[in-house]
N, C-alpha and C positions, 0 to 999 in steps of 0.2 A: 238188533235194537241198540246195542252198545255201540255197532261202529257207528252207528246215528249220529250219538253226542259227541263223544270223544273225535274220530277221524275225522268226520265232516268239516266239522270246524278247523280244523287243524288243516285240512286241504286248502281250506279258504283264507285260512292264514298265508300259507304258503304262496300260494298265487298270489294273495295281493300284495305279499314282500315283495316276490317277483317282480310284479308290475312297475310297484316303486321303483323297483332298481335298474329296470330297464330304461323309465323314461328320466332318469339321471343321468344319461348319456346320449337319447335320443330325443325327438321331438314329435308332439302326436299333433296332426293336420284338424284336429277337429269332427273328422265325420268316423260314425261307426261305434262301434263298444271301444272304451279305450284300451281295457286289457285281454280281448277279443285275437290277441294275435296268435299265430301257430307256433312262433317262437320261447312267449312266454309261458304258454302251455306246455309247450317239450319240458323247456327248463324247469317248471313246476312239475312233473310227471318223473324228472330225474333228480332233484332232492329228494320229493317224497318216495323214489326208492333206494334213493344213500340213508335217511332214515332207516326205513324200515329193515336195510340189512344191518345197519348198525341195532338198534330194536332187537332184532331176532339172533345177530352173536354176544351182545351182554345178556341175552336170557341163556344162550348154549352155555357159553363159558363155565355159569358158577354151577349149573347144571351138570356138565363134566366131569367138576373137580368134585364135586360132592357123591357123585357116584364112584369115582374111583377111591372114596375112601371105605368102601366096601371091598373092594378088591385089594387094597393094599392099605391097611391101616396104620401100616410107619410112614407113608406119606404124610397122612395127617396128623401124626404125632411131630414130623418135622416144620408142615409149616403153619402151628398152632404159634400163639403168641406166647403162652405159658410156658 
């Protein structure tokens, strides 16, 4: 239910950026879906997974570092702000 609201939408953003930015360079004839191509689909299908790895290494990241302050707690005595 949650990727419902949130992804969906955000897919659909994505494609129709896409769209924009394709026919900023090219020219659409008129017939058909205008953003119906196989082109802008790929290219929408590869942000939305440059997202989603960047998405998923800022969730690793502070996750890592905060687990290693279990295992070595002068780490995080060194890079506290205090």
């Amino acid at each position: 239910m949650t990727f419902a609201f949130t992804q969906t939408s955000l897919i659909y953003a994505f494609h129709d950026m896409t769209c924009e930015e394709y026919y900023e360079s090219n020219t659409w004839d008129g017939v058909g879906d205008r953003c119906g191509l196989r082109s802008i689909d790929a290219r929408t299908a590869k942000d939305i997974a440059r997202m989603a790895s960047v998405t998923v290494a800022s969730c690793k990241f502070p996750t890592t570092i905060s687990s290693s302050s279990y295992r070595f707690p002068r780490l995080v005595l060194y890079l506290s702000p205090d």
